[in-house]
C-alpha positions as CSV (number, residue, x, y, z in Angstrom):
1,X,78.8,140.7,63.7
2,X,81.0,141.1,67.3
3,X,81.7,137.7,66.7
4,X,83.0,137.9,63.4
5,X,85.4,141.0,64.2
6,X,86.7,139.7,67.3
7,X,87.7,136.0,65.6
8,X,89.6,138.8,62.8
9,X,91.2,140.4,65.7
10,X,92.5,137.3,67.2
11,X,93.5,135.7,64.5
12,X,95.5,139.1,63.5
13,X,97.2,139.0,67.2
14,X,97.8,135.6,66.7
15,X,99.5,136.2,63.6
16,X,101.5,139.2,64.6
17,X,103.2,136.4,67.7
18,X,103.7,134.0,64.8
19,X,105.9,137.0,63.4
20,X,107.7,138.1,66.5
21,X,108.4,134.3,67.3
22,X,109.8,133.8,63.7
23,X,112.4,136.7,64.3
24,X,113.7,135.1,67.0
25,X,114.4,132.6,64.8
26,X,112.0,129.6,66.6
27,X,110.4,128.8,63.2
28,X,108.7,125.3,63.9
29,X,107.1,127.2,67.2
30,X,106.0,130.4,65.1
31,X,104.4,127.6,62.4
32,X,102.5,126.1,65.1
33,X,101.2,129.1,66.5
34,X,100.4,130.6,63.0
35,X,98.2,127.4,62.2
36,X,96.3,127.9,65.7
37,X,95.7,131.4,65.0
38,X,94.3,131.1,61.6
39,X,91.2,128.6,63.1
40,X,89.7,131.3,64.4
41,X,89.1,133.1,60.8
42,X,88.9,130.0,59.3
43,X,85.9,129.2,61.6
44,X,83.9,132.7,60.8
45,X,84.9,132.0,56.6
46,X,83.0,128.7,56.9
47,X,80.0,130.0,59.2
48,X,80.3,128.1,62.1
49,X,80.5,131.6,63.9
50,X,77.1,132.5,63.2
51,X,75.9,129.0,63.5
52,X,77.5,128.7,67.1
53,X,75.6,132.3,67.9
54,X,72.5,131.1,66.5
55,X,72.3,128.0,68.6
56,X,73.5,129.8,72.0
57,X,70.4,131.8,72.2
58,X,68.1,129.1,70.5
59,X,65.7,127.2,73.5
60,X,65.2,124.5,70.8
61,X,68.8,123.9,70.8
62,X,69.4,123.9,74.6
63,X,66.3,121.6,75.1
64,X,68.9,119.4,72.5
65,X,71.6,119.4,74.3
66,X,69.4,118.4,77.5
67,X,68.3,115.8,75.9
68,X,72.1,114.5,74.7
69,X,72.9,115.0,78.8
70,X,70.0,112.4,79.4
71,X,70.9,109.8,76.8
72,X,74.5,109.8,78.0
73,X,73.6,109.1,81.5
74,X,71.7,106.7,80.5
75,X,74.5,104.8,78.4
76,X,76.5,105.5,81.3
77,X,73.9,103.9,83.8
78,X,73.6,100.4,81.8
79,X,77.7,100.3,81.8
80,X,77.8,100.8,85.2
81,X,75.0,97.8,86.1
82,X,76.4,95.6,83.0
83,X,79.9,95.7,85.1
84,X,78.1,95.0,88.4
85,X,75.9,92.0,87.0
86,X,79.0,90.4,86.1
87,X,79.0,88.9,89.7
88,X,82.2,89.4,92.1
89,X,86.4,89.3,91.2
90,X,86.0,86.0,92.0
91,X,83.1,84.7,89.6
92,X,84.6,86.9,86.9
93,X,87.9,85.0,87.0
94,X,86.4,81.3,87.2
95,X,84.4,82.8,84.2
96,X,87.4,83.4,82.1
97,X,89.0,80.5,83.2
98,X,85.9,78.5,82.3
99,X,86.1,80.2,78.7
100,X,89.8,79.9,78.3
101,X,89.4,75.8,78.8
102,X,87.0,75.8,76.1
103,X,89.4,76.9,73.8
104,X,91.3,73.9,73.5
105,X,89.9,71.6,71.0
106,X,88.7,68.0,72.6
107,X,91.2,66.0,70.6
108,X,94.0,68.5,71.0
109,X,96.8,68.5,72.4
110,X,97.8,72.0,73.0
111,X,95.6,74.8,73.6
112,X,94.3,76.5,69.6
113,X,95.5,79.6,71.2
114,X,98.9,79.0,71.0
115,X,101.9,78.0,73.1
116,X,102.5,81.9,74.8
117,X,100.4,80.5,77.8
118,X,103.3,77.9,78.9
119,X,106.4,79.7,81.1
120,X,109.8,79.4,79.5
121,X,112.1,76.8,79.8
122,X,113.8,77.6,83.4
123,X,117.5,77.6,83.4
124,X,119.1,75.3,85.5
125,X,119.6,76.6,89.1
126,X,122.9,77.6,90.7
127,X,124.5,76.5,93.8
128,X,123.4,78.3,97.0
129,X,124.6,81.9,97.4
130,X,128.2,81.9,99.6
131,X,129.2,85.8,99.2
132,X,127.1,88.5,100.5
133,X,127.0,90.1,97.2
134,X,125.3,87.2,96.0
135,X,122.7,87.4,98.8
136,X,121.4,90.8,97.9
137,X,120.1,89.0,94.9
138,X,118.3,85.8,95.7
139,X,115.0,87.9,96.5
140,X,114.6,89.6,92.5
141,X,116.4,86.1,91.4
142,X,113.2,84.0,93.1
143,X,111.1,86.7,91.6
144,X,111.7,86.5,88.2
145,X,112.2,82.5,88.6
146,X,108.2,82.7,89.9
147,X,107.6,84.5,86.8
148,X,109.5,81.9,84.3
149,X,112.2,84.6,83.4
């Protein structure tokens, strides 16, 4: 029954913000806090109040949630060995490498997976850099030739 009246009486604050924040003519503000404060009324209408109530002071209901804490460490515990069974960076990466050569079909002769694993065509190089201006360059210019770009 506290419950119930104190949801009502937040809800009714809530509502009287809404109004004062309307006034001052921030409309899609007052809408948003007019939606949150109509939850808490909305939740006591539909009963979840007195559920929520019922299961804070139920044993049954803590021994539940106990038992939701020791089946999530336990997920949590086979994640954490299934990532260390994998092996080290190293093994992981000749792995993937391993399964990415597979992909290419024996009598093909490009990968099934497409061409987006070849680096663009590279643009024909310049001359060597004379001006200094030039020079501050070369470093993000041999950068982005590393990376095909």
């Amino acid at each position: 029954m506290i419950a119930e009246t104190v949801c009502s009486a937040v809800s009714a604050a809530g509502l009287g913000i809404a109004a004062i924040t309307a006034y001052r003519r921030r409309f899609l503000t007052a809408t948003r806090i007019a939606a949150y404060s109509l939850v808490p009324i909305g939740l006591v209408m539909t009963g979840v109040v007195e559920w929520l109530a019922d299961t804070a002071f139920s044993p049954v209901a803590w021994a539940g949630f106990a038992v939701l804490g020791v089946s999530w460490a336990l997920f949590m515990t086979t994640r954490t060995v299934e990532r260390r069974r994998g092996g080290t960076r190293k093994e992981r990466k000749e792995a993937r490498a391993a399964a990415q050569r597979d992909a290419v079909a024996p009598a093909a002769s490009e990968p099934s997976l497409g061409a987006g694993s070849r680096p663009a065509a590279r643009p024909a190089s310049r001359p060597a850099a004379t001006s200094r201006g030039e020079d501050d360059f070369s470093d993000i210019e041999a950068i982005l030739k590393k990376h095909g770009i």
